[in-house]
N, C-alpha and C positions, 0 to 999 in steps of 0.2 A: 484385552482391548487396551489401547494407549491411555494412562491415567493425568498426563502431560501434553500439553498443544503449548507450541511454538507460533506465535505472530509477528511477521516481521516487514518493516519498513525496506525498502530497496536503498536505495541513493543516500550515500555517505552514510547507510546500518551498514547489511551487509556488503554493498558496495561501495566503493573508492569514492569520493568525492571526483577525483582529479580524472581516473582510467577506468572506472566501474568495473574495478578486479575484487575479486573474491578470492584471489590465492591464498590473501591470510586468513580465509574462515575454512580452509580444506581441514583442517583437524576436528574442528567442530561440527562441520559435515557429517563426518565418519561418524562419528559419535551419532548423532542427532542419526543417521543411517542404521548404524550398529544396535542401537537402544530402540529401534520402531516407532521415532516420537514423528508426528505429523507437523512438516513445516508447511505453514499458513504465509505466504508474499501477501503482504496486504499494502497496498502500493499504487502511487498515481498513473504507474503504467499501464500500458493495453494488452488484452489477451493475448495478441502475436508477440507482443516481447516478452512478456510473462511464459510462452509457453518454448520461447528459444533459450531460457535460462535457465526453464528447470531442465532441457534437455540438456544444457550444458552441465549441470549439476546430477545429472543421473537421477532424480527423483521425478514424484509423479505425486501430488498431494493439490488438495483444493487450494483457490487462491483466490484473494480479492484484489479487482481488479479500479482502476480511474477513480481513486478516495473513495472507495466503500458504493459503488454505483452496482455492482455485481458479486455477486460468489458463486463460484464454478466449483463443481464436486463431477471428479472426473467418473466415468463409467462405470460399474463394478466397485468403485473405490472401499476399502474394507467391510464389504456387502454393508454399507450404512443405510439406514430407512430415512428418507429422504422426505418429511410430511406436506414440503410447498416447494413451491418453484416451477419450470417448467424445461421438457425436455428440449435441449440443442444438442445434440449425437455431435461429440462424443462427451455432452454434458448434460447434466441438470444445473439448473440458474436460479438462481435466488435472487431478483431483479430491486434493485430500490432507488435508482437514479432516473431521471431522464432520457430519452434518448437524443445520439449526437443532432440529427436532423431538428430537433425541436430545439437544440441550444445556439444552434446554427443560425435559423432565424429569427433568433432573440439578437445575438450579435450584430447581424445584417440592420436590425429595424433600430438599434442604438449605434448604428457606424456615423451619422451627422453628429451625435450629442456626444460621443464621447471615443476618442482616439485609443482602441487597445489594437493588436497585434495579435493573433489566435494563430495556432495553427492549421487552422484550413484558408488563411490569409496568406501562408509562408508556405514559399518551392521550397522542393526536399535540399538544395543546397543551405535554404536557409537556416532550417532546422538545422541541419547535422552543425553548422555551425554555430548556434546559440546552446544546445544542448553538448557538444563537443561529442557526439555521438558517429560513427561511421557511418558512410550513406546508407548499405543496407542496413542498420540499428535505426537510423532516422525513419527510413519507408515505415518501419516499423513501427513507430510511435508515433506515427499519422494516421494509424487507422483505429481512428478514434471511434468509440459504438457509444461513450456517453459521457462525455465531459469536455472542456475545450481548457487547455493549458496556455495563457496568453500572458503577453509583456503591455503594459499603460505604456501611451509616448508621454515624456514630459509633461508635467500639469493639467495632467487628467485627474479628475475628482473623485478619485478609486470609492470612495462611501457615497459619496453620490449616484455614481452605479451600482452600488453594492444597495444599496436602498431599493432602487428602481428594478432592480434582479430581483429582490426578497418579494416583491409586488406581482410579480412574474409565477414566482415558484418556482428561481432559481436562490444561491447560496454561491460567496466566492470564499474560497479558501488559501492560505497562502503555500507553501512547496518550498525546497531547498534553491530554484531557479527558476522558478515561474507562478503565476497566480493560476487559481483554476476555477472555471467557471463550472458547477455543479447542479443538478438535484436537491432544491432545501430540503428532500426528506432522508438524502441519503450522509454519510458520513462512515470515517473506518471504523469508530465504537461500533456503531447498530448493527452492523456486519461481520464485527467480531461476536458482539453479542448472538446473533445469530446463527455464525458456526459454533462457537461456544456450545449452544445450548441444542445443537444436531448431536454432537460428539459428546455430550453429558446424558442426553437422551436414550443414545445406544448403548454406553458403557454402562447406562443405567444406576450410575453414581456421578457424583460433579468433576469435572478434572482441572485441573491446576493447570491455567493459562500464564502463559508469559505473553508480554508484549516488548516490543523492541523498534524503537525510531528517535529520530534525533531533531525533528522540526513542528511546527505549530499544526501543521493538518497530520500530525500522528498524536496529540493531545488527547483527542477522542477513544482513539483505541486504547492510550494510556490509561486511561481513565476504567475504563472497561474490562480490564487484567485483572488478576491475583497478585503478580509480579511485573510490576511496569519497567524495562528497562530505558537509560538514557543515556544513547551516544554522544559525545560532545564533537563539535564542530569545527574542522577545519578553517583555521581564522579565521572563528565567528564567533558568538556566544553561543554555550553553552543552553539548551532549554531549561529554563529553571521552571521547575512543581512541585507543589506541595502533596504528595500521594502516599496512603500508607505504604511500607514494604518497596519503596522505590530504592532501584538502583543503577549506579550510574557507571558506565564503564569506562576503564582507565585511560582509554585513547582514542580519537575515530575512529570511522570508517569499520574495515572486514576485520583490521589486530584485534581491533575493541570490541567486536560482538564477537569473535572468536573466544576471547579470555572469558567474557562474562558469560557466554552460553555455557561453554565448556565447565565451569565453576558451579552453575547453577545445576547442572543436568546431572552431576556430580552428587554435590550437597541432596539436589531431592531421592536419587537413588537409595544415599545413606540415610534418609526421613524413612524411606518408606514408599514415596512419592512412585 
């Protein structure tokens, strides 16, 4: 049984900032393929885009899906005992968010007080446009099941809503291109903590998690690792933490989480790991 789990952020980790290519992580792929380590997308995208990337990547591993709102353990998946959740064929779910419709009418009932932009506000041209996404990638990331990704217009009182959400039993989180309006119970840590502790439960020993993300709503899951990795940022800053065993990889984007996986996956072989 795998003694190693992979966590990993999407958008400018393993993806491009600019094209959302993963060309420069195909080395680390194979590897990560070759060694049987379980990659975990833990990620503010939706299960349809989550499940067109891992087909593009030729794997099949659980994933967390809209900031830690769900974890999906696919069917059969290495006959794991699965003690909560509930069956969606071709998944069990581990639910800890919201759903979309109930964040839906939270947005609607604060559309006088306060000017944001969600995407269930935005035609699919608009999207693909704001997220630089293809129209069919954009369809995509509108079918939203528990979270709303949205833009404030000009002097909006973002803690002001963020107040009035918390009141609700909602939580807003920030993203590499958008805010997101959330579940206050859900988060990527609790969900990493939670497949964490399915995969430590089977192997019937603890296993050495990595995490891997480059922005403030992947802090949690940083937080929640053995090994937190951190991408830096296509002219931006850098996320600076203070975390034991943190490391930071030498360039954006797919180069940057390719060298670092690649070295780390390496290093724990020769542990022992």
């Amino acid at each position: 049984f795998p003694r190693v789990v992979v966590f990993t952020d999407l958008d400018a980790s393993l993806l491009d900032h600019a094209d959302y290519s993963f060309q420069d992580a195909l080395p680390a792929l194979d590897l990560i393929r070759a060694r049987n380590v379980p990659l975990v997308f833990t990620t503010s995208k939706t299960r349809a885009e989550v499940e067109r990337l891992q087909a593009a990547m030729s794997i099949r591993e659980p994933f967390i899906v809209e900031n830690g709102a769900a974890l999906f353990f696919p069917d059969n998946y290495r006959q794991l005992r699965i003690d909560s959740g509930f069956r969606q064929p071709p998944y069990t779910v581990i639910q800890l968010g919201a759903s979309y419709a109930e964040i839906r009418r939270f947005v609607y009932a604060c559309r006088d007080q306060f000017r944001i932009r969600g995407f269930g506000d935005m035609g699919l041209a608009q999207v693909a446009e704001l997220t630089g996404l293809a129209p069919d990638q954009a369809r995509l990331a509108k079918q939203r099941e528990f979270t709303e990704p949205f833009l404030p217009e000009k002097g909006t009182d973002i803690a002001a809503f963020e107040k009035i959400a918390a009141a609700r039993g909602f939580s807003i989180t920030r993203g590499g291109r958008f805010y997101h309006l959330i579940g206050i119970r859900q988060d990527k840590g609790a969900a990493v903590r939670l497949a964490a502790d399915v995969f430590s439960k089977n192997a019937e020993a603890p296993v050495t998690t990595i995490g891997i993300g480059d922005s403030a709503n992947d802090i949690t899951m940083l937080q929640s690792v053995l090994i937190p990795v951190v991408i830096p940022r296509t002219g931006g800053p850098r996320l600076e933490l203070d975390l034991p065993g943190l490391r930071k990889a030498p360039r954006p984007g797919s180069a940057g989480w390719n060298e670092v996986v690649v070295e780390l996956l390496k290093q724990l072989e020769t542990n022992g790991a």
